[in-house]
C-alpha positions in Angstrom: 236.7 75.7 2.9 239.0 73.0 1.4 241.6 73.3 -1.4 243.4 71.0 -3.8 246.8 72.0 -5.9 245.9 71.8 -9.7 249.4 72.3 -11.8 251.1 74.6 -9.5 248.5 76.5 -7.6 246.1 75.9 -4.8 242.3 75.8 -5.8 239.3 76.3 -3.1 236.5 74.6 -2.6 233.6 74.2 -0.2 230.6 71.2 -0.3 227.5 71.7 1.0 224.8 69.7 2.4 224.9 66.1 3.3 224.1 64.6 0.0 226.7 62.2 -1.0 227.4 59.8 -3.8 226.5 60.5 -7.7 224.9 63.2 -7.9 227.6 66.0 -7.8 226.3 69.7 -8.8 229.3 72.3 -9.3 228.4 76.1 -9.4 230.8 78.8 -10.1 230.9 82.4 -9.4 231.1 85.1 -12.1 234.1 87.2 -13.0 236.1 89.1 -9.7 233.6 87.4 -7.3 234.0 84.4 -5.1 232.3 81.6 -4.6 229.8 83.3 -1.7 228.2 84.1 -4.8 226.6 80.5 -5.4 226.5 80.1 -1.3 222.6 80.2 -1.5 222.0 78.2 -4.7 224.0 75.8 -3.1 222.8 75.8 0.3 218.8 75.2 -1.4 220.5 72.4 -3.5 222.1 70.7 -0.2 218.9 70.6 1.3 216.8 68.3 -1.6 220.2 65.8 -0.8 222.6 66.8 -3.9 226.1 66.8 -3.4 226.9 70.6 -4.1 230.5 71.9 -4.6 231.0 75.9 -4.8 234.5 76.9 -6.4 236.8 79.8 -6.8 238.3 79.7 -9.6 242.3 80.5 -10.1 242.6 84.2 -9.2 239.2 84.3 -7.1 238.9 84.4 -3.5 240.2 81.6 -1.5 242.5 80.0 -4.4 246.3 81.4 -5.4 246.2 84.6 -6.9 248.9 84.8 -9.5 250.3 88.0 -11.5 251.0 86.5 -14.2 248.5 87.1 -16.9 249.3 84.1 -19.1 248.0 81.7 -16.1 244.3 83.2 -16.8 242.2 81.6 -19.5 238.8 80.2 -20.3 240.2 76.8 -21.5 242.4 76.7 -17.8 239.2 77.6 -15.5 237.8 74.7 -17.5 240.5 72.5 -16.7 240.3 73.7 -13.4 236.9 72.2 -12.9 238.0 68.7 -14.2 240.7 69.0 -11.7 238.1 69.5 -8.6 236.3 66.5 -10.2 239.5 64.4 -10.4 240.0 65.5 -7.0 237.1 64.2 -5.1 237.4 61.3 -7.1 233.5 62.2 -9.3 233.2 60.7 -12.5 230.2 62.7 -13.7 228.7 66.1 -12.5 226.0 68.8 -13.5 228.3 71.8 -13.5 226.7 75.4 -13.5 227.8 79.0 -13.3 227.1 82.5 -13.7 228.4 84.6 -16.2 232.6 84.0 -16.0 231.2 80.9 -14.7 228.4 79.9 -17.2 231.5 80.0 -20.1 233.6 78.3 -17.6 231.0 75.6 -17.2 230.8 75.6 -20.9 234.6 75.0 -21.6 234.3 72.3 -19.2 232.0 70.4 -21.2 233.3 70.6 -24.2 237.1 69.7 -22.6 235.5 66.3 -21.1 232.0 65.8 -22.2 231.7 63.1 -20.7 232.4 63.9 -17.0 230.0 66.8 -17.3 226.4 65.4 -17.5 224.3 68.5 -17.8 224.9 72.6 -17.5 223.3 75.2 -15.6 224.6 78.4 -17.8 222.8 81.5 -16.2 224.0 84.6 -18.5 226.4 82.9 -20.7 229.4 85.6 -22.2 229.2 84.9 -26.0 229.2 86.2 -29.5 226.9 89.1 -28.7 228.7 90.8 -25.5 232.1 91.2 -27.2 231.4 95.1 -27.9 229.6 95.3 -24.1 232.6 93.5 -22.7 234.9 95.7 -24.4 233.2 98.9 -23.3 232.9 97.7 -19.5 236.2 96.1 -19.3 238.6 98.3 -20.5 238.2 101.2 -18.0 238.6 98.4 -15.5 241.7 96.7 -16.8 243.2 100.4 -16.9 242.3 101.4 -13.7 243.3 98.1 -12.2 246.8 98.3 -13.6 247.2 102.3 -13.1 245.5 102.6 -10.0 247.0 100.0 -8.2 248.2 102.1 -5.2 244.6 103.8 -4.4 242.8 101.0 -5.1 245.1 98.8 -2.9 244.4 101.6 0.1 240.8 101.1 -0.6 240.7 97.3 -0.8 243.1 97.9 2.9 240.0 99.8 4.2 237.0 97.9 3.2 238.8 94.6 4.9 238.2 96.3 8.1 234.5 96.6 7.6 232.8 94.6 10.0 229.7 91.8 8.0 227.2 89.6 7.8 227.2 86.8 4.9 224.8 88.3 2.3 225.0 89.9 -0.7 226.7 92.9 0.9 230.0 90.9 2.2 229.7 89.5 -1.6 229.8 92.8 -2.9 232.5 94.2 -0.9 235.0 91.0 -0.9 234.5 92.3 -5.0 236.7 95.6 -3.5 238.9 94.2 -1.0 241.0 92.3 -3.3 244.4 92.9 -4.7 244.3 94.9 -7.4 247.2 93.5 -9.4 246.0 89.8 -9.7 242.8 91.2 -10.5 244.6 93.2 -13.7 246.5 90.2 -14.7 243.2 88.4 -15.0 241.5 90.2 -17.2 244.5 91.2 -19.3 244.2 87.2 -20.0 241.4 86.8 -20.5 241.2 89.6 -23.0 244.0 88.0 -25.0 242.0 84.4 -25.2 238.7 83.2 -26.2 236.0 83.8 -24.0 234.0 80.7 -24.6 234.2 77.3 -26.9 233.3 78.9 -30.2 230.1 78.3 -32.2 231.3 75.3 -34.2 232.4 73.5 -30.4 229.2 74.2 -28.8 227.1 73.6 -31.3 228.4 69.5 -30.7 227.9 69.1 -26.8 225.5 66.6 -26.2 224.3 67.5 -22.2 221.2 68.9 -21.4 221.5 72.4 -20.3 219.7 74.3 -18.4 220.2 78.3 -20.0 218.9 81.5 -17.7 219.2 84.9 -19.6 217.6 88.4 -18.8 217.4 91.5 -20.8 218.5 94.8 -20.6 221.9 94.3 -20.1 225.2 94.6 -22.7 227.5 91.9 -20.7 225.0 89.2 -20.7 222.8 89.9 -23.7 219.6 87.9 -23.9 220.5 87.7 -27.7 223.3 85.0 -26.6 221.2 83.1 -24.1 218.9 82.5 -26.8 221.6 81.7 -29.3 223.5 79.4 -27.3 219.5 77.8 -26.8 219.1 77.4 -30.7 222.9 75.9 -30.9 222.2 72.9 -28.3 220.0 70.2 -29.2 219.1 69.5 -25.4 219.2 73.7 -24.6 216.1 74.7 -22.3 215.7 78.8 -22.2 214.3 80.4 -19.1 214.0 84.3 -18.9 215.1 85.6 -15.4 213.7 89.3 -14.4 216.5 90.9 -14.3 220.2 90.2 -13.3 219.5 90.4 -9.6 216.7 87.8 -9.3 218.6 84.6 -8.3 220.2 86.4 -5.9 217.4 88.5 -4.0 214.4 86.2 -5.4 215.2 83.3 -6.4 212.7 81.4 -5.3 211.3 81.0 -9.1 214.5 80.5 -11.1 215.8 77.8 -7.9 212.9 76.2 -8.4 213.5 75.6 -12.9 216.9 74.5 -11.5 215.5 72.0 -9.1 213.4 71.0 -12.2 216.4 70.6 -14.8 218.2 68.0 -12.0 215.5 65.8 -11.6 214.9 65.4 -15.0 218.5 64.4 -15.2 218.5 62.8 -11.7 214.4 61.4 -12.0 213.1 60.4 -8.2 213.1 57.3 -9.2 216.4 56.4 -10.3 217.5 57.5 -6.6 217.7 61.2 -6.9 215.6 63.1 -3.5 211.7 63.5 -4.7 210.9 66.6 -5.8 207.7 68.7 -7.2 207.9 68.8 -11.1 207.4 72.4 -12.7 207.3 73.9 -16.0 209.3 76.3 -17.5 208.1 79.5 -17.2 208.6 83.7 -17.8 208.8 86.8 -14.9 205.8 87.8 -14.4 204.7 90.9 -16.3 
């Protein structure tokens, strides 16, 4: 893991794969988690010869954790990306995320639309989650700032559990971390937009690649679809369910592989790759 200082704080990083030169791909992790959370999105993308960059954004594993709530915002993650790009000197990547990191990805874009040449936006945060948010959330921010002392003793423990990279070790670096940096996040990001609003996003220009799933009040399939009607170059795909990139991805890696050579074609350079079409879950 490697780190750069944006502003005042240190920001991780990791690249995988041996792909080098234009095409850069950055995926980011969703809200509390770290960048483990991309690890095998990344790792499949490596492979086919992209240049893949995993990040954790301020307050998110590897990077500084501050306590100060008015370092957290949408617009500053945003900035943060830009930074990484400035960093290892990129002038253009595909930047992608999940959830925290889907708006993150968006607020990128719309900051400098024309370092980001295409989004991956799997379960975008928008107009339709605010009440979902604001049910799941607040609990959390309370017991984060309230429960600090138990919940630090727990975090204590659960670093002493011995594992294996996987979705387990994702799940429980989730509990191990301070809890106050963790309030002071979301107290931010509760007092600041949570994405570019409609009016923004309705201008950006880069393909996008959108993934959305029902059945779930944080990530309604009603904003993937939205933010599909808004951009003229949005693509929706329906995943399963929340889980599938993670345990199945094999479908949903392979619409991503898809989306970057269209934007990348085999024979402008990019690694060759089998062409499918957009598809559904299966039934």
């Amino acid at each position: 893991m490697a780190s750069f200082v944006h502003g005042e704080h240190r920001i991780a990083y990791t690249e995988h794969g041996e792909g080098e030169g234009e095409h850069v791909v950055v995926l980011i992790h969703g809200l509390l988690f770290n960048q483990k959370l991309m690890t095998p999105l990344a790792t499949h993308l490596g492979r086919r010869g992209y240049r893949v960059v995993t990040m954790d954004l301020l307050g998110h594993g590897g990077s500084d954790r501050p306590r100060e709530m008015w370092k957290y915002s949408m617009t500053a993650f945003g900035e943060q990306v830009i930074g990484l790009l400035d960093h290892l000197g990129v002038d253009e990547a595909v930047v992608g995320g999940l959830s925290l990191g889907a708006n993150t990805a968006l607020e990128a874009a719309a900051l400098a639309p024309d370092r980001v040449k295409g989004l991956i936006v799997e379960m975008p945060v928008l107009d339709h989650a605010l009440i979902g948010c604001a049910v799941a959330f607040t609990p959390l921010v309370i017991g984060l700032t309230f429960g600090e002392p138990v919940l630090r003793a727990v975090a204590a423990v659960t670093r002493r559990i011995p594992t294996r990279p996987g979705p387990a070790d994702v799940a429980l670096d989730w509990i191990r971390q301070d809890p106050r940096p963790s309030a002071a996040l979301l107290q931010g990001l509760f007092f600041a937009r949570v994405a570019p609003p409609g009016a923004v996003r309705r201008t950006l220009p880069q393909p996008t690649l959108i993934i959305g799933h029902r059945r779930d009040p944080i990530h309604p399939f009603t904003d993937a679809g939205m933010l599909a009607d808004e951009l003229e170059r949005g693509r929706l795909v329906e995943a399963a369910s929340i889980l599938e990139m993670r345990v199945a991805p094999k479908r949903l890696t392979g619409e991503v592989k898809q989306f970057l050579e269209e934007i990348w074609p085999p024979e402008a350079g990019a690694p060759p790759k089998r062409r499918r079409r957009a598809s559904s879950p299966a039934a």
